[in-house]
C-alpha positions in Angstrom: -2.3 4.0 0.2 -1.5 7.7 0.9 1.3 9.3 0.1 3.9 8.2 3.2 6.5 10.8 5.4 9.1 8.2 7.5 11.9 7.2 5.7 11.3 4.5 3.1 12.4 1.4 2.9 13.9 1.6 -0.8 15.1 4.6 -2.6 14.9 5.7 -5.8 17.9 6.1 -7.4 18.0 6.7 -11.0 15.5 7.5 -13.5 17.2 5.7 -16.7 16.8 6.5 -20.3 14.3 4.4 -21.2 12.5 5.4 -17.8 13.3 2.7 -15.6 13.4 3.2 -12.3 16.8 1.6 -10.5 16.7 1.8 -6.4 18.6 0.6 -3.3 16.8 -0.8 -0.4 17.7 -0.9 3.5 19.1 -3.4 5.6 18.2 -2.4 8.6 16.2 -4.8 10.5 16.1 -3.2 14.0 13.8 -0.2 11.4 12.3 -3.3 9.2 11.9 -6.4 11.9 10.2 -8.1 8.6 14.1 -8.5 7.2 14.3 -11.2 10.0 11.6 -13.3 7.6 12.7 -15.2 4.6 12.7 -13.2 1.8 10.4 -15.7 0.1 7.5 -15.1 2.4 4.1 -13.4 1.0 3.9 -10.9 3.3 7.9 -9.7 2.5 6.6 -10.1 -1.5 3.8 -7.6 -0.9 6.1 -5.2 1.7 8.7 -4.8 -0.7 6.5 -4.3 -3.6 4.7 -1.1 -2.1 7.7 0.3 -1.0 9.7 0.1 -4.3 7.0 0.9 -6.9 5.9 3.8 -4.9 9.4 5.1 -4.9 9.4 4.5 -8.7 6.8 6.2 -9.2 7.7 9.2 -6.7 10.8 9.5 -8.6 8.8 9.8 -12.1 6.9 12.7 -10.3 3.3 10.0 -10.6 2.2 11.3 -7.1 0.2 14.8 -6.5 0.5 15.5 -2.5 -2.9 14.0 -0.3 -3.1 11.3 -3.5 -4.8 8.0 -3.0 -3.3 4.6 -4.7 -4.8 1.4 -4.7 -3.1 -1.8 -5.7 -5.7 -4.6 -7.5 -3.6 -6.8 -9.0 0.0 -8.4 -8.4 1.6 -11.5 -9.7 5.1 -12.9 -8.8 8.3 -15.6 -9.1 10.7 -15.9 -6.3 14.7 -16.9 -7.0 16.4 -19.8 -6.0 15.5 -20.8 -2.1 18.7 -19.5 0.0 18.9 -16.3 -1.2 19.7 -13.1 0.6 17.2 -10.5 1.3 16.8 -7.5 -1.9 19.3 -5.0 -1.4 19.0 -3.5 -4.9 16.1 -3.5 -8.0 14.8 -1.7 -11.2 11.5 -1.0 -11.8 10.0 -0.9 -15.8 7.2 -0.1 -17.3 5.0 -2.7 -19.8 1.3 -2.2 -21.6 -0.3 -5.7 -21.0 -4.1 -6.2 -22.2 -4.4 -2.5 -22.9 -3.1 -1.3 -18.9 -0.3 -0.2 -17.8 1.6 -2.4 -15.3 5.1 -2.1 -13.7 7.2 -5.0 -13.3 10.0 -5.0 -10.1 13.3 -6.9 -10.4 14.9 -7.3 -6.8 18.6 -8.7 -6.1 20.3 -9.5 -3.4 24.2 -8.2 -2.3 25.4 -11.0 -4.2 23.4 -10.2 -7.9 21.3 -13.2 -6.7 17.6 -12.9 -8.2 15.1 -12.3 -5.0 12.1 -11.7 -6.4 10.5 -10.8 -10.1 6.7 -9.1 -9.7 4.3 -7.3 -11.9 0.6 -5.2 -11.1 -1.8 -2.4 -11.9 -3.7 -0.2 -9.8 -5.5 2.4 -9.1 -5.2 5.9 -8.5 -8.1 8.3 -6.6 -7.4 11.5 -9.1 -11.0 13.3 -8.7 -12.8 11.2 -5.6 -13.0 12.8 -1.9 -11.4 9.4 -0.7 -11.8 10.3 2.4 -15.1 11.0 2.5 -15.9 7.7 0.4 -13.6 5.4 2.9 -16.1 7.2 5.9 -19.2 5.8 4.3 -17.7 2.7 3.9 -16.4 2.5 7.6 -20.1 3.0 8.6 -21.2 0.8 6.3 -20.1 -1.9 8.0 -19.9 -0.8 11.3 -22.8 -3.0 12.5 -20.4 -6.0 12.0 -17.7 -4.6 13.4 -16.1 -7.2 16.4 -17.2 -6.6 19.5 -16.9 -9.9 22.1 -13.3 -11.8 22.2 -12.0 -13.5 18.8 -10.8 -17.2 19.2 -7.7 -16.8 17.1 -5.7 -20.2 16.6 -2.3 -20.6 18.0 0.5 -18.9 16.4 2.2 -22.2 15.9 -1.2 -23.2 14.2 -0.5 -20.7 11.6 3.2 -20.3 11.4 3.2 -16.7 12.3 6.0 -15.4 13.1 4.7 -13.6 16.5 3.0 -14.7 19.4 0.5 -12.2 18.7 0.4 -12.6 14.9 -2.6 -14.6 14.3 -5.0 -13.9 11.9 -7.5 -16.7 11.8 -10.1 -18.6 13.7 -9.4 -22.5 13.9 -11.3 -24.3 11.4 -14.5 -25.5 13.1 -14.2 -29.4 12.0 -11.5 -31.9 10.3 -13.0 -31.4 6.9 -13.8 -27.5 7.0 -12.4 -25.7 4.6 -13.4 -22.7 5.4 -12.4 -20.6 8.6 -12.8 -16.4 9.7 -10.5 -14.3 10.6 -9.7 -10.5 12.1 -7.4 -7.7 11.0 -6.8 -5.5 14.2 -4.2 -2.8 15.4 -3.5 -5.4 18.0 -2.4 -8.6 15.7 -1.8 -6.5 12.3 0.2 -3.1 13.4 3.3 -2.3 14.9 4.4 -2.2 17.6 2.1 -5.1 18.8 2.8 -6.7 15.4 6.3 -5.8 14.5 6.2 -7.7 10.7 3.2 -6.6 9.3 2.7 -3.1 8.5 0.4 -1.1 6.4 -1.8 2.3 5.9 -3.9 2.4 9.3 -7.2 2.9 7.5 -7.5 -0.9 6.1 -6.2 -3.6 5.4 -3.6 -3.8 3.4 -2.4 -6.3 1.0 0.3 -7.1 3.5 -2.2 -8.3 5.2 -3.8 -10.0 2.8 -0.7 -12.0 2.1 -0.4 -13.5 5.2 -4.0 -14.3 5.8 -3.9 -16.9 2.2 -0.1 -18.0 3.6 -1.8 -18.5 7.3 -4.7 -20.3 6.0 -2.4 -22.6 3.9 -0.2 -23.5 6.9 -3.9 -24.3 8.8 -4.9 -26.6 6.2 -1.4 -28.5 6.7 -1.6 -28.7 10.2 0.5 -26.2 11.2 3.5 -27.1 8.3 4.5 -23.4 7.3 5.4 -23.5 2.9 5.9 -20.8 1.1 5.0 -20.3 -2.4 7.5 -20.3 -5.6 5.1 -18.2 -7.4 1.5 -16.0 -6.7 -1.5 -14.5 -7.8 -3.2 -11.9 -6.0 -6.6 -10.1 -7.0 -8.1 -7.3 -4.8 -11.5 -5.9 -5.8 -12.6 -4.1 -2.1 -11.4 -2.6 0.6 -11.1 -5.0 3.3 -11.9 -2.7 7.0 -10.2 -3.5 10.0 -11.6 -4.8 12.7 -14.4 -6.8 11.1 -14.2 -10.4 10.5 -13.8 -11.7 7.0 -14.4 -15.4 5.6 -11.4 -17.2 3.9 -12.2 -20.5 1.8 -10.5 -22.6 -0.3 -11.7 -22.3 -4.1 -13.8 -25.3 -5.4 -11.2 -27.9 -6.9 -8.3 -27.0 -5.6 -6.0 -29.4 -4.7 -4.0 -27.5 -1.8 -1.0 -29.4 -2.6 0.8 -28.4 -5.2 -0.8 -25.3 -5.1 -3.8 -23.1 -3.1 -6.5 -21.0 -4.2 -8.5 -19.0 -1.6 -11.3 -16.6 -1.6 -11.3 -13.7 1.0 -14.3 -12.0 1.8 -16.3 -9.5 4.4 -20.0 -8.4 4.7 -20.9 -10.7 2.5 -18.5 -9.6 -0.5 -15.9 -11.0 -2.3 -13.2 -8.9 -1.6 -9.7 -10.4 -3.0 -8.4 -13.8 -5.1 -5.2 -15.4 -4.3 -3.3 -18.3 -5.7 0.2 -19.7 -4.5 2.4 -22.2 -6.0 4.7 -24.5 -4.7 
């Protein structure tokens, strides 16, 4: 992700002693429409961490003007169902296996635990991103979508707009396995008010809500969200080409899910919920 101009969605605070970050976040959900969505869903989990750790990190002075950020690895635990949405948080810094990873603690207006997360990433110090992210555009190019997409119903797979589905219907009763397009049109404000992300790719926003849609498809259109998740992310995922989501070999999809998400033929990111 580049670095952003509107007005964020948490702000940083304090830089404490031991470097901790502490922030505030906004209410406002005529700005964020996602604040109408439980705080528990993926897609919130992957909003609010972007937003918070790149505050944290703004407010450390991490970020060089034109920078590109990648995330490639996030895990997380949810509070108690029935909490409120994260008004406040502190953001810390950990070594785990030899890399550095932050770990965000969100709250609600009551002290209520929301959310507890931890990742790594990337930053593009000495590459011509742009230049890198135009050969990989034209890369796949060829497979970009060109005809109609069937897209399953939005009640299908629970999104939370009429336009706000990602996937294909799975082709027969035992298929486990099913494609699915990222678009301006289904992925992007304004046409898709509660997903949001860079405009070059997609994001892991996104990504979120493409494992949570393809759970609720395997369930028959019963929307669950996870207590805890995993998320890998090796490529870039481009929008506007399909991609291939399957369910991992020996899952059980019941007391939890692991899916596979790939495009051109790549293995692109790794995801396992809990419930």
């Amino acid at each position: 992700m580049a670095q952003v101009t509107m007005a964020p969605w948490a702000q940083a605070e304090e830089v404490l002693a031991d470097g901790a970050v502490s922030f505030t976040c906004s209410r406002d959900s005529d700005q964020w429409p996602w604040l109408t969505l439980d705080p528990h869903d993926p897609a919130v989990i992957q909003t609010i961490n972007f937003w918070a750790s790149y505050q944290a990190g703004q407010a450390r002075g991490n970020w060089e003007p034109g920078q590109w950020t990648a995330l490639t690895f996030l895990e997380w635990e949810t509070g108690k169902p029935g909490c409120g949405h994260a008004t406040h948080g502190v953001e810390d810094i950990f070594e785990r296996e030899g890399k550095q990873t932050y770990r965000l603690t969100f709250f609600d207006d009551a002290g209520a635990l929301v959310a507890r997360m931890s990742g790594t990433g990337v930053v593009f110090r000495n590459r011509d991103f742009e230049g890198w992210r135009a050969e990989e555009k034209e890369r796949l190019a060829g497979e970009r979508s060109t005809s109609p997409f069937g897209f399953a119903s939005a009640e299908s797979v629970g999104a939370a707009s009429e336009q706000g589905s990602l996937l294909a219907e799975f082709e027969g009763p035992d298929a486990r396995a099913t494609s699915g397009l990222i678009t301006p049109e289904n992925g992007l404000a304004p046409a898709n008010p509660y997903l949001s992300g860079s405009g070059d790719h997609v994001n892991a926003t996104h990504l979120a809500e493409v494992v949570r849609q393809f759970d609720t498809l395997l369930r028959g259109g019963d929307k669950r969200l996870p207590k805890r998740g995993e998320m890998r992310f090796s490529h870039y995922v481009e929008l506007g080409v399909p991609i291939t989501v399957s369910l991992r070999e020996g899952t059980d999809a019941v007391t939890s899910i692991e899916a596979e998400v790939r495009q051109g033929g790549r293995l692109c990111t790794t995801a396992r919920f809990d419930y």
